[in-house]
VEXRO-485711 format. One record per residue (C-alpha): residue number from 1; residue in three letters; x, y, z. Coordinates in steps of 0.2 Angstrom, whole numbers, plus 5000, padded with zeros to 4 digits. Layout:
N
R  seq  type  east  north    up
R  NUM   Ala     X      Y     Z
...
***
This chain:
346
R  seq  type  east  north    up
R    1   Unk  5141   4973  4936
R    2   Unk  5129   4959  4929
R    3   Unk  5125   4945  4944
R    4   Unk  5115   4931  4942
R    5   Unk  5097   4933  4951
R    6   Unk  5097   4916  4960
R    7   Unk  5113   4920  4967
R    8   Unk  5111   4938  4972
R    9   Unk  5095   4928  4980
R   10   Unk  5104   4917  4992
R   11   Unk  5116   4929  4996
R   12   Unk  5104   4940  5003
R   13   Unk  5095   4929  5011
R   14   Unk  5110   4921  5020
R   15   Unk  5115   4940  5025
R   16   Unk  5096   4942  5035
R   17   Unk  5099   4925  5042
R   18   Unk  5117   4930  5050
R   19   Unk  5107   4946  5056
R   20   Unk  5093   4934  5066
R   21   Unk  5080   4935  5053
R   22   Unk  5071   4916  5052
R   23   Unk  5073   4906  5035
R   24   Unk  5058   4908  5025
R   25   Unk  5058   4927  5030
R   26   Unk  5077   4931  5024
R   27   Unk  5069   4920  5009
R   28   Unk  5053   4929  5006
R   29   Unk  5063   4946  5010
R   30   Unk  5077   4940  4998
R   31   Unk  5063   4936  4984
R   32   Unk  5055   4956  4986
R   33   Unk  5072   4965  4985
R   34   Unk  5079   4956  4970
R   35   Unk  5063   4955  4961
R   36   Unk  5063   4974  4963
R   37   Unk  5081   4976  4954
R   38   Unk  5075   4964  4941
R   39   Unk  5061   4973  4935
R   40   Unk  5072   4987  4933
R   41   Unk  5065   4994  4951
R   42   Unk  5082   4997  4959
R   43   Unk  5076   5013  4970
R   44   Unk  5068   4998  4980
R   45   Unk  5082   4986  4978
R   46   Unk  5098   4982  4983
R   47   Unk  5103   4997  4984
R   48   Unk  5094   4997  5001
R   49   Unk  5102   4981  5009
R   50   Unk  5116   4988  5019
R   51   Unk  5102   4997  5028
R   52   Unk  5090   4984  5029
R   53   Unk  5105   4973  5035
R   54   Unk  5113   4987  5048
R   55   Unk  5094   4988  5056
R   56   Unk  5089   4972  5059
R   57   Unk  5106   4968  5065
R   58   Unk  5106   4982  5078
R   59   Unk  5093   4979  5083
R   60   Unk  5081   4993  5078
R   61   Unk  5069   4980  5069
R   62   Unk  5063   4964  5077
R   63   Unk  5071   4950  5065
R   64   Unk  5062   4939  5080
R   65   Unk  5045   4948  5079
R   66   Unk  5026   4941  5074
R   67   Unk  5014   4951  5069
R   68   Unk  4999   4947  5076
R   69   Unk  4978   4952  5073
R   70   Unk  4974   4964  5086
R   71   Unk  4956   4965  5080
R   72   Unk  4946   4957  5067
R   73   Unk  4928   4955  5057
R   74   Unk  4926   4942  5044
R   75   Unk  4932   4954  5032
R   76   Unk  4942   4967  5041
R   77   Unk  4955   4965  5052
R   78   Unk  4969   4977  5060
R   79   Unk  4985   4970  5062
R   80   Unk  5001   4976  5074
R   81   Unk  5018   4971  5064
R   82   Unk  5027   4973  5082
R   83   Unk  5042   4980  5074
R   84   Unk  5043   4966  5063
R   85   Unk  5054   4967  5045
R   86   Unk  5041   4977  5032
R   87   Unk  5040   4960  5022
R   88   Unk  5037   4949  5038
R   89   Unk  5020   4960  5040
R   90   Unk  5017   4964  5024
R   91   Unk  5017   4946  5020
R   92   Unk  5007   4943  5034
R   93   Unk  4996   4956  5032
R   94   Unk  4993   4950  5013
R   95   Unk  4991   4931  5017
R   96   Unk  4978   4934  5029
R   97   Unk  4967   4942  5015
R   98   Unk  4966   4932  5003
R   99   Unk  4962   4918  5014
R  100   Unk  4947   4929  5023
R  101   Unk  4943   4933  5004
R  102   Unk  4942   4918  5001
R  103   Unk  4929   4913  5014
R  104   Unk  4920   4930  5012
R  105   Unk  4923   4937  4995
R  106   Unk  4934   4952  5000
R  107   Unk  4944   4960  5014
R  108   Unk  4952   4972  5021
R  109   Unk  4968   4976  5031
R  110   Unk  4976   4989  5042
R  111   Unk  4993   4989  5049
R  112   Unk  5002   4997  5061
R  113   Unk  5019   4992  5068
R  114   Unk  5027   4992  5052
R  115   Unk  5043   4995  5044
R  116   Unk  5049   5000  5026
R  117   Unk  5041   4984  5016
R  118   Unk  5050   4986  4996
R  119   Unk  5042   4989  4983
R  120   Unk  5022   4987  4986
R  121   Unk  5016   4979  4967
R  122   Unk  5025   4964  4977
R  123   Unk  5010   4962  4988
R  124   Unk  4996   4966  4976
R  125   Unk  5005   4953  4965
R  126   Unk  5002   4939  4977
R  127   Unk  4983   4941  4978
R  128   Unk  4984   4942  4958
R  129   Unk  4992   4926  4956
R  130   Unk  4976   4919  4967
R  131   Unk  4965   4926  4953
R  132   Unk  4960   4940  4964
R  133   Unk  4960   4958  4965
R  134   Unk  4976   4966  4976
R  135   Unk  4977   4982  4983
R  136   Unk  4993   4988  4994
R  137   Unk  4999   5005  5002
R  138   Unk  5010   5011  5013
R  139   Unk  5015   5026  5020
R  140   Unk  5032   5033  5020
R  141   Unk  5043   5048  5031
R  142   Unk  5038   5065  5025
R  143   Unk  5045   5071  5009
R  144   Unk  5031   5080  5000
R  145   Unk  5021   5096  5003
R  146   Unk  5006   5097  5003
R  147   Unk  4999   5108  4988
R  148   Unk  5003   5126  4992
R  149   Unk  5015   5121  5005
R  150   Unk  5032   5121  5008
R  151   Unk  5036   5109  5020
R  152   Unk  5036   5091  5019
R  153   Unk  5021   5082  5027
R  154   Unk  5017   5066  5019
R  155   Unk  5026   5053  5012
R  156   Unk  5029   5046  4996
R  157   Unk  5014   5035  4999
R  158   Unk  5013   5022  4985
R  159   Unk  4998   5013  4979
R  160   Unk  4996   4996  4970
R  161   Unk  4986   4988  4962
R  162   Unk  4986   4971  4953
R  163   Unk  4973   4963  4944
R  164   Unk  4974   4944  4933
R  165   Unk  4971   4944  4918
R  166   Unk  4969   4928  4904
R  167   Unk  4982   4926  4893
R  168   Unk  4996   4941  4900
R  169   Unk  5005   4943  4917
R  170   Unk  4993   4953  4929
R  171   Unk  4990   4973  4924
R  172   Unk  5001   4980  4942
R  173   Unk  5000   4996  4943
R  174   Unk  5013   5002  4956
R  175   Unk  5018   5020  4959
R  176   Unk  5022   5033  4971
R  177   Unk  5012   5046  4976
R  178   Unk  5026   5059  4971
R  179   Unk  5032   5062  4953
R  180   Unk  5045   5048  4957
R  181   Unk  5048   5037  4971
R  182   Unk  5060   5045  4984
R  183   Unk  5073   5029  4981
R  184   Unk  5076   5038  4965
R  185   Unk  5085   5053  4971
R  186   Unk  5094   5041  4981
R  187   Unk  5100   5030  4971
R  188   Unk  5106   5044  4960
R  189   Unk  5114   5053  4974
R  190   Unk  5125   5038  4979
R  191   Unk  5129   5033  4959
R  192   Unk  5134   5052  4958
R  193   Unk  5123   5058  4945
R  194   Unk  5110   5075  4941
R  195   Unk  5091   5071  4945
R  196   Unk  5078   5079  4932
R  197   Unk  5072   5098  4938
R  198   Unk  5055   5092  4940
R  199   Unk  5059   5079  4952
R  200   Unk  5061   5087  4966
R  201   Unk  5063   5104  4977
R  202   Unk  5078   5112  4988
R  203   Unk  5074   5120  5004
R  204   Unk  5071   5134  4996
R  205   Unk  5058   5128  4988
R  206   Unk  5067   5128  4971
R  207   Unk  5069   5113  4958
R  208   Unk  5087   5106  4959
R  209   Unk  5095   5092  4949
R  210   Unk  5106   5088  4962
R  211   Unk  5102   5074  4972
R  212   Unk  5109   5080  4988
R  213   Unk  5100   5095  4990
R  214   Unk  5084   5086  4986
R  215   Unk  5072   5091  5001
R  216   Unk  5057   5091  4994
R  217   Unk  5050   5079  4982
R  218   Unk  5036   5085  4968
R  219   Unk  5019   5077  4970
R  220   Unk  5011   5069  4952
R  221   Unk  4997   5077  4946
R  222   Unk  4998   5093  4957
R  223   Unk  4982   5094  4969
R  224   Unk  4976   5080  4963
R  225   Unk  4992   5070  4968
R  226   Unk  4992   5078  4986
R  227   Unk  4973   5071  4985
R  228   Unk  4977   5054  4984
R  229   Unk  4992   5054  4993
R  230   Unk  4982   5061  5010
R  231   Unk  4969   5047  5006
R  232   Unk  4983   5034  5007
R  233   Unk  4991   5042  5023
R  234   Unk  4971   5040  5032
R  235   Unk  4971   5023  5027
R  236   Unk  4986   5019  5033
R  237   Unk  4989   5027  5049
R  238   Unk  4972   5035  5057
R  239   Unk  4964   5018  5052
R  240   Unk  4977   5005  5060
R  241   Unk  4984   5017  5074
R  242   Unk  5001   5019  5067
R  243   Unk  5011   5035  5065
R  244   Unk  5009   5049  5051
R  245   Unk  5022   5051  5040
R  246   Unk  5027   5069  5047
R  247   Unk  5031   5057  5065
R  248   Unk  5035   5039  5057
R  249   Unk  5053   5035  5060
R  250   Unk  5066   5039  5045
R  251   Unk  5073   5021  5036
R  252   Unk  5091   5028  5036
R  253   Unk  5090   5033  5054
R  254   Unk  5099   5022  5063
R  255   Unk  5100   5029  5079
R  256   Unk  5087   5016  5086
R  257   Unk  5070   5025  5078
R  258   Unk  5058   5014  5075
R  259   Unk  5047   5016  5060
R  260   Unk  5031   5010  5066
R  261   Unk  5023   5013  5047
R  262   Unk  5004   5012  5042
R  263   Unk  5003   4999  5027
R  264   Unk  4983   4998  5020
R  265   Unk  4980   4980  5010
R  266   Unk  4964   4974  5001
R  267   Unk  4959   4959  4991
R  268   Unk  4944   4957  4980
R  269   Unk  4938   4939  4978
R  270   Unk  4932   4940  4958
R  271   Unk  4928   4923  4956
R  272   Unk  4918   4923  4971
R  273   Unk  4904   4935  4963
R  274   Unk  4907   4933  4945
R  275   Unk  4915   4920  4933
R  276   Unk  4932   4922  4933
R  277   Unk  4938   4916  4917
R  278   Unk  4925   4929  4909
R  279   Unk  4931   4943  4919
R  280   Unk  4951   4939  4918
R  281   Unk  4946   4937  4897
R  282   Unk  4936   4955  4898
R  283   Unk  4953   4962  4908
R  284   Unk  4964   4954  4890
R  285   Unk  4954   4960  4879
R  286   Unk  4954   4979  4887
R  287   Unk  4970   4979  4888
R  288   Unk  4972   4972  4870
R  289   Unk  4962   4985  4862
R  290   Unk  4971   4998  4872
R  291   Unk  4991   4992  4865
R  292   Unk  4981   4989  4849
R  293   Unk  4975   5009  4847
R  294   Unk  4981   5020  4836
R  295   Unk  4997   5027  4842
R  296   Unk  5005   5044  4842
R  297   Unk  5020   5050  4831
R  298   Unk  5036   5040  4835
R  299   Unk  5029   5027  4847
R  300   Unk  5031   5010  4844
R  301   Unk  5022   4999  4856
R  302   Unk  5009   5008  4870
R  303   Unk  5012   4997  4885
R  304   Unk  5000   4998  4900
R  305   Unk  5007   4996  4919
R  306   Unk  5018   4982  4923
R  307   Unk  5020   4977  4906
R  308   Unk  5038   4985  4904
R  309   Unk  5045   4978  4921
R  310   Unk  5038   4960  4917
R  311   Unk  5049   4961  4903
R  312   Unk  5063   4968  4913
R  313   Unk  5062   4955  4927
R  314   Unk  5063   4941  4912
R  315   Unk  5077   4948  4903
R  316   Unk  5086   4948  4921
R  317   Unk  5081   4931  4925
R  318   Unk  5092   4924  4909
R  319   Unk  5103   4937  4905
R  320   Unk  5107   4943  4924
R  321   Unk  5103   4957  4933
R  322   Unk  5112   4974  4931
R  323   Unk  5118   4980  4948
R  324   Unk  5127   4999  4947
R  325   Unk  5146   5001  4956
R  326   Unk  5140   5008  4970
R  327   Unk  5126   4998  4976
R  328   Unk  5140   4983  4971
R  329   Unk  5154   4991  4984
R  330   Unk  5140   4991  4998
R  331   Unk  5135   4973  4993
R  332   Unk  5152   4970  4998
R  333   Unk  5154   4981  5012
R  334   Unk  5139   4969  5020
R  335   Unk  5148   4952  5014
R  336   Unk  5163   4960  5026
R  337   Unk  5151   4965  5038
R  338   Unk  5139   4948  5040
R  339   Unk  5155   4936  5035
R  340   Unk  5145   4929  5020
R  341   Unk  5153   4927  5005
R  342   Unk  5148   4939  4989
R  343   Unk  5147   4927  4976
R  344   Unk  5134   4933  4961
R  345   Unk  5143   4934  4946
R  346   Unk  5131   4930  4932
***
């Protein structure tokens, strides 16, 4: 189903506000889950709402909570979500750098207390649109072995990075730490479809292309994958205190578990060190010469990271946003639920 992004907008964000969530949280957590879909993201989309919506109205996430500083150096701080919504922190956590980077050139965040935040290239992004350098991890429930293992031990553990540039949308690079985000498998699951062999494993240990037997997902890169993902797990939870992603609480639990996630967030204030218009023309003009490059047999543009998704979220934004049957029936399950209305048609 095509929906029009503005309303698909409002409707979420009324839904979180039914649930207890403050307005300019349902808004800014509205903005996050539909920008995701409309850069053709939709493992971090919509397709999670009902979730999202079933937890903060339990009660299993704080719609109420702040998250405050807990300890601070002018450009460091550690920050407890208190069981806040992951885009309530992670907003929080965000903001709070770049006005300390600001003041000091650069800073640093940990975060504890948190809860499954979207897709991360949405906080990096807001540092870039600052003209600054944005940095965002998170880590995630286990689902990935460590090389040579078997057993899933660390998350998905997604890094981002986002950095301005002159005349082009920001390079972003967002990615999990595993050949594909865990929302991938999913998604496929619930829109019935086969997942690539080299997604993930079974709990055998074997690759599967179906979904539902998906135990195991596959790190990128092999040991060098596992490397950075472990990196990102320190960051996020032996640094701010939260748990590890072998103990964090599991998004689709909803039992009462609380996540209490580790997120890691940094921003480098550029123009504080350096002029900024010749380092954001010295990022245009890499990137220019790296689309520009001669290209392999049967390629016809070479993009570099974000570039495809800044297109997506474009074409969404005036020809609406595609939305699969399955994630649409539990749009509507939610309307039923929350008594607002689903109205989205593009």
């Amino acid at each position: 189903m095509i929906c029009n992004a503005d309303k698909l907008k409002k409707f979420i964000s009324d839904v979180m506000k039914s649930a207890g969530l403050p307005e300019m949280d349902s808004k800014n957590f509205a903005e996050s889950l539909i920008n995701a879909d409309m850069r053709g993201i939709s493992s971090h989309g919509t397709t999670r709402m009902k979730t999202y919506y079933k937890r903060l109205r339990d009660g299993i996430v704080d719609p109420k909570a702040v998250p405050e500083i807990v300890s601070e150096m002018p450009s460091f701080v550690i920050i407890d979500g208190n069981n806040a919504m992951g885009v309530v922190s992670g907003t929080f956590a965000m903001e709070t750098c770049i006005r300390k980077a600001k003041e000091t050139g650069a800073c640093f965040a940990g975060v504890r207390g948190g809860n499954h935040y979207g897709y991360a290239g949405y906080y990096a992004q807001m540092a870039a649109k600052e003209g600054m350098i944005g940095i965002a991890n998170s880590n995630a429930a286990s689902a990935c072995a460590p090389y040579g293992g078997k057993e899933p031990m660390l998350g998905t553990n997604p890094l981002a990075i986002a950095i301005p540039s002159a005349n082009r949308e920001p390079f972003l690079l967002d990615m999990a730490t595993s050949l594909v985000a865990r929302g991938k498998v999913k998604l496929a699951e619930k829109d019935g479809r086969p997942i690539p062999a080299d997604w993930a494993l079974d709990v055998d240990g074997n690759p599967t292309t179906d979904p539902s037997k998906a135990r195991t997902m596959v790190p990128c890169g092999g040991y060098k994958g596992f490397g950075i993902s472990l990196a990102i797990e320190i960051l996020c939870s032996a640094l701010s205190g939260a748990k590890t992603s072998a103990t964090v609480g599991e998004l689709y639990d909803l039992s009462g578990c609380h996540q209490d996630l580790g997120f890691f967030f940094g921003v480098l204030n550029v123009g504080g060190v350096t002029d900024l218009n010749r380092f954001e023309n010295s990022v245009d003009s890499l990137i220019t010469s790296m689309k520009e490059s001669p290209k392999a047999a049967g390629v016809g543009e070479i993009f570099v990271a974000g570039e495809i998704e800044n297109r997506k979220q474009k074409i969404s934004q005036a020809e609406g946003v595609n939305i699969s049957d399955a994630v649409i029936r539990e749009l509507r399950e939610v309307s039923e639920m929350s008594g607002i209305p689903f109205e989205c048609e593009f």
